[in-house]
C-alpha positions as CSV (number, residue, x, y, z in Angstrom):
1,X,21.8,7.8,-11.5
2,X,19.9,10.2,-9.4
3,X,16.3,11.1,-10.4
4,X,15.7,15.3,-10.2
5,X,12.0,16.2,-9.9
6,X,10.9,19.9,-9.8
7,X,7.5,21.0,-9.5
8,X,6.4,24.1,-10.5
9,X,4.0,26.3,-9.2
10,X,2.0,29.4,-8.7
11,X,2.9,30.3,-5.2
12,X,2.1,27.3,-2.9
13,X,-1.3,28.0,-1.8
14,X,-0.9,29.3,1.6
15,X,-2.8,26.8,4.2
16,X,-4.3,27.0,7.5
17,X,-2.2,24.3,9.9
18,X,-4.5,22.2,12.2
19,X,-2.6,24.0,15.1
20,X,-0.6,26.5,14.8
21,X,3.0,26.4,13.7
22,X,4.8,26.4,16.8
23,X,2.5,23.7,18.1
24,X,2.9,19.9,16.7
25,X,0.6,19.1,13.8
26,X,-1.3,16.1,13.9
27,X,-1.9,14.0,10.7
28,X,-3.7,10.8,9.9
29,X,-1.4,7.5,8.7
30,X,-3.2,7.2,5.7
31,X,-6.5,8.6,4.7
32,X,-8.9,5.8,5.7
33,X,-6.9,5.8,8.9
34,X,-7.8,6.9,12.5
35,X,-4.0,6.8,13.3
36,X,-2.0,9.9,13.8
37,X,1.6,10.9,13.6
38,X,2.9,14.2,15.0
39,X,4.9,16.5,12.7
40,X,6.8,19.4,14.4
41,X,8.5,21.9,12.6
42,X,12.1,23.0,13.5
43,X,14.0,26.3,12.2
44,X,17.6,25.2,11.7
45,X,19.1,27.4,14.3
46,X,16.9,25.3,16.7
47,X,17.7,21.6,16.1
48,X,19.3,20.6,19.2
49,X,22.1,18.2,18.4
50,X,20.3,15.2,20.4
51,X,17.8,15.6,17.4
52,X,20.4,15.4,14.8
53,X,21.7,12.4,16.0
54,X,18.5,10.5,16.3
55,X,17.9,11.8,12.3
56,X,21.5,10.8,11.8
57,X,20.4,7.2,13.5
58,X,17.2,7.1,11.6
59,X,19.0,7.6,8.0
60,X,22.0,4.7,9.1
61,X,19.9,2.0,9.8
62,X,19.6,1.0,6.1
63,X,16.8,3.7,5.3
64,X,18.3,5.9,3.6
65,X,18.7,4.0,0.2
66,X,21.4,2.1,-1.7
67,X,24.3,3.4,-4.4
68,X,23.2,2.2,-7.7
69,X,25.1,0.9,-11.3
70,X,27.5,4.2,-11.5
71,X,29.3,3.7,-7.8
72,X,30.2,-0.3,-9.0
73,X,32.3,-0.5,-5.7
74,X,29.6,0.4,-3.6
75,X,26.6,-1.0,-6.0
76,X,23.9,-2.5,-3.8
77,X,25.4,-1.0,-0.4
78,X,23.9,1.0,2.0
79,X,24.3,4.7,1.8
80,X,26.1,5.9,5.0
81,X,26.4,9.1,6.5
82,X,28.8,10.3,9.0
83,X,27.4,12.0,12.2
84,X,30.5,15.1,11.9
85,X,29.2,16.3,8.2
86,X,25.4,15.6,8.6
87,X,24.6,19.0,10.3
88,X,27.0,21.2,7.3
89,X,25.7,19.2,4.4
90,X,21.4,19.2,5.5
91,X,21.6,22.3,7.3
92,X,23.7,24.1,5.1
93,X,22.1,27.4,5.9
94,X,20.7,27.2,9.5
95,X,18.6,30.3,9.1
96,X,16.8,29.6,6.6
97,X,16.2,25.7,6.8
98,X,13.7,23.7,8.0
99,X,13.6,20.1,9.7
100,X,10.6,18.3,9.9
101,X,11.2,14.9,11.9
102,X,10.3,12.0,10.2
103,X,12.6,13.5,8.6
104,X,13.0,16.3,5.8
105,X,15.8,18.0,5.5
106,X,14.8,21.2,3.4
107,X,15.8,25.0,2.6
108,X,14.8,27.8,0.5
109,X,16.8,29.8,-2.1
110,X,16.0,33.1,-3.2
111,X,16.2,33.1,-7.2
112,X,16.1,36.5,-8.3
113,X,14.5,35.1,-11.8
114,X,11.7,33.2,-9.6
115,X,11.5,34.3,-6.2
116,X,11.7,31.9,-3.2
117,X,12.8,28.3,-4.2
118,X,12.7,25.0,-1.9
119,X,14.8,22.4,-2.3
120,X,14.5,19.1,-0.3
121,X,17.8,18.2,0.8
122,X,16.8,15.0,2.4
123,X,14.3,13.0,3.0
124,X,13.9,10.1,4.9
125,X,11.3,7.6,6.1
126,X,11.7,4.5,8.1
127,X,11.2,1.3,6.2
128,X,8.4,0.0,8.6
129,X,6.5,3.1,8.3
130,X,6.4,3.6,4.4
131,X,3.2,3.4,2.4
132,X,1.1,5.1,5.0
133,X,1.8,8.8,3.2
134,X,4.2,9.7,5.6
135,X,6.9,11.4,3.2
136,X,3.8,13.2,1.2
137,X,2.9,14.4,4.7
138,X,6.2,15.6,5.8
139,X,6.6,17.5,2.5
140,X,2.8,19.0,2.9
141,X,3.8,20.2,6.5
142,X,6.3,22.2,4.7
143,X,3.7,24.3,3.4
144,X,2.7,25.4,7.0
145,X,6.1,27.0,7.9
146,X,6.6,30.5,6.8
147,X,9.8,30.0,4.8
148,X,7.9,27.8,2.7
149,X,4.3,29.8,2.5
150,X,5.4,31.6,-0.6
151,X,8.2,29.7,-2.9
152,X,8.1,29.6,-6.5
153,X,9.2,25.3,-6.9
154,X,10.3,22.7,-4.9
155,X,12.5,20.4,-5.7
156,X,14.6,16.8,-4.4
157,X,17.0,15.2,-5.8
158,X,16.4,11.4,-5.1
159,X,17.0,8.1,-6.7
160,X,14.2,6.6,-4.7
161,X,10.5,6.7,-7.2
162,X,8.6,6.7,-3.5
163,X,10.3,10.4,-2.5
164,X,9.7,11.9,-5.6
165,X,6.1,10.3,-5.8
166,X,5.4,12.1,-2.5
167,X,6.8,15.1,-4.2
168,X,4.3,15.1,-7.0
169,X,1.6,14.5,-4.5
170,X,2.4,17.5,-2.5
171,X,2.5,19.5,-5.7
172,X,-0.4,17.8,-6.8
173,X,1.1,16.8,-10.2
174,X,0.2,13.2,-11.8
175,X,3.0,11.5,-12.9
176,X,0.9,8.8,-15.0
177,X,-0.8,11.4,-16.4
């Protein structure tokens, strides 16, 4: 069964980026780290297909995640994705969605009730490079891109506690609390 986490908030606070948003962002591994990873931020109408298929690569080679108890002829397997579907079902609305690579996979809504929603459609991080904040990061790097700069809630659905751990990082919720 699929985990859904939303958090809430008062407009995301609007940051300053450490370069600005058409430039790559550098971020630290970690926070006692002298490591950095690059984020770049992609409107959908922009990601060239050579970049799809390396995300498309990045999500089959077993890090995606694995079907649980309620698929019992799949239970245990590897989640696959097929390259033809990936750019229709994650970019479902080119204009207004965002790639991040690393990757993220994430759009906003507009909810006349709330105003401006995101919704994380997918995200991914490579097995090796997990545990060194990279999924909080790529969710934080959201808040640098202008379709993001003023939304309501965010929300994922994920089975996976690490993606919606980053989640409540980036919202800066507590789950233990």
């Amino acid at each position: 069964m699929a985990r859904t986490v939303t958090a809430s908030t008062t407009p995301m606070s609007p940051i300053q980026p450490i370069t600005p948003p058409s430039l790559p962002t550098p971020l630290p591994l970690s926070p006692s780290s002298g490591a950095a990873i690059t984020y770049a931020v992609w409107d959908g109408e922009e990601v060239p297909d050579t970049l799809l298929s390396i995300s498309l690569n990045l999500a089959r080679c077993n890090n995606y995640g694995i079907w649980g108890s309620n698929v019992p002829k799949r239970q245990g397997k590897p989640v696959k994705l097929n390259g033809a579907p990936l750019r229709a079902q994650c970019l479902s609305n080119p204009a207004q969605t965002v790639l991040l690579i690393g990757h993220v996979f994430a759009t906003v809504w507009d909810v006349t009730e709330v105003g401006s929603v995101g919704w994380i459609t997918q995200l991914v991080v490579r097995k090796e490079d997990r545990k060194h904040w990279v999924a909080t990061h790529l969710l934080q790097t959201l808040k640098s891109n202008h379709r993001f700069s003023e939304i309501a809630a965010l929300g994922l659905v994920s089975s996976h506690p690490a993606a919606c751990t980053a989640l409540a990082k980036c919202a800066n919720y507590s789950l233990w609390d």
